[in-house]
MMTF fields as JSON, N, C-alpha, C and O atoms, coordinates in Angstrom:
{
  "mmtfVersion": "1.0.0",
  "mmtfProducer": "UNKNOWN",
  "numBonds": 251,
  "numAtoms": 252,
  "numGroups": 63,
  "numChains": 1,
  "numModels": 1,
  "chainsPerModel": [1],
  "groupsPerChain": [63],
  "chainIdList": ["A"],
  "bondAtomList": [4, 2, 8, 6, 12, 10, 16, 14, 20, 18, 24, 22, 28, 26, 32, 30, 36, 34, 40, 38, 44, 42, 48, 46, 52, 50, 56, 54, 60, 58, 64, 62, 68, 66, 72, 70, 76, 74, 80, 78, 84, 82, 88, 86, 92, 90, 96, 94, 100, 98, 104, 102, 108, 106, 112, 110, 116, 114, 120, 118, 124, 122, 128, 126, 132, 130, 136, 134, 140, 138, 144, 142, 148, 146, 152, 150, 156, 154, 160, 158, 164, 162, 168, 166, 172, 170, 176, 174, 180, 178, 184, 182, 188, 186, 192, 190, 196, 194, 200, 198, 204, 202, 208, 206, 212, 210, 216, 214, 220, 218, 224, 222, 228, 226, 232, 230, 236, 234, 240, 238, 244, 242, 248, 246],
  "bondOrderList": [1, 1, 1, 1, 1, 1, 1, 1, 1, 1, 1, 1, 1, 1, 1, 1, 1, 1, 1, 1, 1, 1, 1, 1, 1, 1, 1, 1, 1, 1, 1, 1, 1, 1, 1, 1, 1, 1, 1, 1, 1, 1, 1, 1, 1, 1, 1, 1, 1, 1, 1, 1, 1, 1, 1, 1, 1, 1, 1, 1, 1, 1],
  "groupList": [{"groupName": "UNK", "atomNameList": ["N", "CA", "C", "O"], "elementList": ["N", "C", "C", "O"], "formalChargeList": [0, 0, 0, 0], "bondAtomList": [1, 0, 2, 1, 3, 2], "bondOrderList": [1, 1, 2], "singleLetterCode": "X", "chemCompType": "L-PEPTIDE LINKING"}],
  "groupTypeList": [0, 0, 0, 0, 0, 0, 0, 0, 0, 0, 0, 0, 0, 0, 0, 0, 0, 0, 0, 0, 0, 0, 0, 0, 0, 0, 0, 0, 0, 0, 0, 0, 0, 0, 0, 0, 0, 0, 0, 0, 0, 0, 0, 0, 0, 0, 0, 0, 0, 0, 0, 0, 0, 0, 0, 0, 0, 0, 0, 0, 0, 0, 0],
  "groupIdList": [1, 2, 3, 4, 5, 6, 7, 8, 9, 10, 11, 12, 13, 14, 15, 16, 17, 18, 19, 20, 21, 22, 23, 24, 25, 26, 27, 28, 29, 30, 31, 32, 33, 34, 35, 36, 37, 38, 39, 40, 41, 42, 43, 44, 45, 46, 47, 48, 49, 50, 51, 52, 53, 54, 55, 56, 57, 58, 59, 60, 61, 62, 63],
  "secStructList": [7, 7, 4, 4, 4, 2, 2, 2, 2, 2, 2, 2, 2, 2, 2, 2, 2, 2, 2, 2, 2, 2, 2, 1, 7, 2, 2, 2, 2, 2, 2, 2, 2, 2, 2, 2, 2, 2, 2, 2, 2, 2, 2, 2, 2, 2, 2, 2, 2, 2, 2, 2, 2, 2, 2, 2, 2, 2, 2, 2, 2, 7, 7],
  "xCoordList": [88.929, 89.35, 88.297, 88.12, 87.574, 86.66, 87.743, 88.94, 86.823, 87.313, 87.874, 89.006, 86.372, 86.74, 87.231, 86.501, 88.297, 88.548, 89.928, 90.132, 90.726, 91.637, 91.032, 91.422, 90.259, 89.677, 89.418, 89.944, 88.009, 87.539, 88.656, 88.43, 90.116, 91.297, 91.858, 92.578, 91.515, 92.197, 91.515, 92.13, 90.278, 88.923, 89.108, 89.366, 88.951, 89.225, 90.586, 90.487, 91.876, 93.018, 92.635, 92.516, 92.496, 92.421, 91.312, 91.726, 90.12, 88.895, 89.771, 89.523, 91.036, 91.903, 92.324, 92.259, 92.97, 93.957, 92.768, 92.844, 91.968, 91.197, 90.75, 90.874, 90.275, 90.157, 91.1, 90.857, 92.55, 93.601, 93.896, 94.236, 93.739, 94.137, 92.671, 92.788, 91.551, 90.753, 90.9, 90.654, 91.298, 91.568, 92.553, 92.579, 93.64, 95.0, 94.492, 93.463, 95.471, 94.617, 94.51, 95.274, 93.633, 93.361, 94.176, 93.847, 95.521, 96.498, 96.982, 96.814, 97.706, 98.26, 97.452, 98.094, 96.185, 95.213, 95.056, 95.0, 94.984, 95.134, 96.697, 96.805, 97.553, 99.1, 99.011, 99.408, 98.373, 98.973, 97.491, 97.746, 96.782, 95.784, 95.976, 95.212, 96.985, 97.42, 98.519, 98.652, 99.106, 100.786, 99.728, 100.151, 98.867, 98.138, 97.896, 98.106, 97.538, 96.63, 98.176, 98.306, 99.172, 100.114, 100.557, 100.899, 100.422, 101.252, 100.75, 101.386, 99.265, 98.759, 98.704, 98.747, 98.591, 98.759, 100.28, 100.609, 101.032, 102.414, 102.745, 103.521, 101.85, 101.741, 100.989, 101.405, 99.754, 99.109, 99.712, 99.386, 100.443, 101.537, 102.538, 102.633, 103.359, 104.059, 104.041, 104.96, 102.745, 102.055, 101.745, 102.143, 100.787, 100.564, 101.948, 102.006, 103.052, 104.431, 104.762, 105.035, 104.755, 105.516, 104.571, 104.93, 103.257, 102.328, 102.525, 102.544, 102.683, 102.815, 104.001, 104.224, 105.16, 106.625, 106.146, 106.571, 105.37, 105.269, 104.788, 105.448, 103.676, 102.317, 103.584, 103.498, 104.617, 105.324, 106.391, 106.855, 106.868, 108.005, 106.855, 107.101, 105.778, 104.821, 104.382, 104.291, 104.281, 103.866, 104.699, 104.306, 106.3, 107.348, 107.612, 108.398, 107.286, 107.523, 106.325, 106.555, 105.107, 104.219, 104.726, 104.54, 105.395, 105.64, 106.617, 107.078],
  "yCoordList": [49.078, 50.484, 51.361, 51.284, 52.223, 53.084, 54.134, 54.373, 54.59, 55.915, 57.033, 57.513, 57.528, 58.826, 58.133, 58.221, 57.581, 56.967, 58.009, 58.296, 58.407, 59.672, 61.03, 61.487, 61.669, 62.773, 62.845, 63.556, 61.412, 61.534, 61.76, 62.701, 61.045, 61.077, 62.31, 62.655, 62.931, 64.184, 65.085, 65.925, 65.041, 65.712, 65.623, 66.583, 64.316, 63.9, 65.069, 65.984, 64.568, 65.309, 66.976, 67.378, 67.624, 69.294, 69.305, 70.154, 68.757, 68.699, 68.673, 69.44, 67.564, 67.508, 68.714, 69.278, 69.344, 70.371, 71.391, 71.641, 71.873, 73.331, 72.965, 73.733, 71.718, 71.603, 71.807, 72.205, 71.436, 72.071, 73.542, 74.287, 73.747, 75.322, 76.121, 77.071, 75.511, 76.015, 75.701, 76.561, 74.493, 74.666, 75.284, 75.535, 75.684, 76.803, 77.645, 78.045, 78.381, 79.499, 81.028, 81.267, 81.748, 82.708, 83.56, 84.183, 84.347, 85.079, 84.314, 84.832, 82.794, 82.731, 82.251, 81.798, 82.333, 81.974, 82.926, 82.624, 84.406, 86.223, 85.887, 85.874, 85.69, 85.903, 85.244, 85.764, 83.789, 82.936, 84.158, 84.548, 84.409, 84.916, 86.706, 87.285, 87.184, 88.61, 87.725, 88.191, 86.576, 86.424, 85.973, 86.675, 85.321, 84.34, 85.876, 85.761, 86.91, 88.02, 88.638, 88.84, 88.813, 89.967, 89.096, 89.622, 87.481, 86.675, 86.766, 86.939, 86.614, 87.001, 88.156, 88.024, 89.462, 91.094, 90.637, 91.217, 89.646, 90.095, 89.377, 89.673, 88.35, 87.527, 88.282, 88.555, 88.464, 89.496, 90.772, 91.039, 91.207, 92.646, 91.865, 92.441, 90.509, 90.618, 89.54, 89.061, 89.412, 89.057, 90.513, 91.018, 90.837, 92.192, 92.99, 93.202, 93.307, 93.769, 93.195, 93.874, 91.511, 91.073, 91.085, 91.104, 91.079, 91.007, 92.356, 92.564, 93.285, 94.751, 95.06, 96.048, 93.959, 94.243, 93.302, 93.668, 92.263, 91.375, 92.365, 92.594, 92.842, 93.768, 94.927, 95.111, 95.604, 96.601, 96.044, 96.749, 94.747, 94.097, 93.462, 93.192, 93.399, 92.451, 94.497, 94.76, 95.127, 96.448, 97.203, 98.053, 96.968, 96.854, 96.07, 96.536, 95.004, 93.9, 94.28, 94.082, 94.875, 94.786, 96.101, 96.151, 97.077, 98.369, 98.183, 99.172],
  "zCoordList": [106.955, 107.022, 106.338, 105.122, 107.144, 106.802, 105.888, 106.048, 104.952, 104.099, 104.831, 104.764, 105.904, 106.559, 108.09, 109.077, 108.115, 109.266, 109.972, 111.152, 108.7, 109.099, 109.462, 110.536, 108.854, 108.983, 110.719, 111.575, 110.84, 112.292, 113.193, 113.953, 113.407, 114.312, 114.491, 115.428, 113.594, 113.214, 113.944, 114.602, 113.929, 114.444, 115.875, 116.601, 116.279, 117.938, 118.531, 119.349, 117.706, 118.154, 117.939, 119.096, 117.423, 117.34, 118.557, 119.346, 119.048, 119.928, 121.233, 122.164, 121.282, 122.511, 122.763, 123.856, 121.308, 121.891, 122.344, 123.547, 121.851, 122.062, 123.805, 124.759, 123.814, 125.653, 126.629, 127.768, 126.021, 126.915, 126.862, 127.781, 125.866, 125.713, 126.655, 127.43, 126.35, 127.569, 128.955, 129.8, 129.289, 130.695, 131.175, 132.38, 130.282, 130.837, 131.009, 130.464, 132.288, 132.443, 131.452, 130.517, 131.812, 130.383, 130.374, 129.365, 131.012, 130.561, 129.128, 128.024, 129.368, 128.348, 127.054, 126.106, 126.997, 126.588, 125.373, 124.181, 126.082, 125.897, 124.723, 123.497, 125.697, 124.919, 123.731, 122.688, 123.791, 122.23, 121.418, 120.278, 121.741, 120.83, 120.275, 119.502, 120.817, 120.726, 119.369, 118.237, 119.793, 119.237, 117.757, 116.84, 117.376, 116.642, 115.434, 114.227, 115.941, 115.477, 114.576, 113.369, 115.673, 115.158, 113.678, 112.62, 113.993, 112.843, 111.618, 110.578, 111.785, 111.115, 110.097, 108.874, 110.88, 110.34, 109.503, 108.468, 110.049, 109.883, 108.438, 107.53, 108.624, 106.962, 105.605, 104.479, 106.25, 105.744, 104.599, 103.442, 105.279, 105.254, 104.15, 103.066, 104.325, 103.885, 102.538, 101.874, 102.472, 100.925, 100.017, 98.967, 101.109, 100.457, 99.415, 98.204, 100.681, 99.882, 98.674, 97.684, 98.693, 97.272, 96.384, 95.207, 96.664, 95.384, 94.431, 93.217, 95.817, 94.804, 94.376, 93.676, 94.893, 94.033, 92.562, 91.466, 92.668, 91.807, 90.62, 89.607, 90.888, 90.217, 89.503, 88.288, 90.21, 89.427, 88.586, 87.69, 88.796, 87.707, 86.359, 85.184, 87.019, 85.827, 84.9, 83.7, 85.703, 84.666, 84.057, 83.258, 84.405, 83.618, 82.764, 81.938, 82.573, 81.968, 80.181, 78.988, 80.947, 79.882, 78.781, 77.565, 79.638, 79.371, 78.048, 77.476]
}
């Protein structure tokens, strides 16, 4: 049993998926990559929110 013997499998499998997702055709290609973006903004946003609820209970706290 090689060391990096998981990593490489791992490598192979994600290499599978990106070739299927290229041979589908490119509408839904467009859709998962609009949906990928908004999830993003949408995580983004809603770290952002608690850090700055965090940031005003921590400047109460010091107060």
């Amino acid at each position: 049993m090689h060391k990096d013997a998981k990593p490489k499998s791992l490598g192979a499998r994600s290499d599978k998926i990106v070739v299927v997702t290229h041979t589908k055709n490119i509408e839904t290609l467009n859709k998962l990559k609009i949906l990928r973006r908004s999830i993003r903004r949408r995580i983004k946003k809603f770290v952002e929110h608690t850090c700055k609820k965090m940031l005003k209970v921590f400047a109460k706290d010091q107060n």
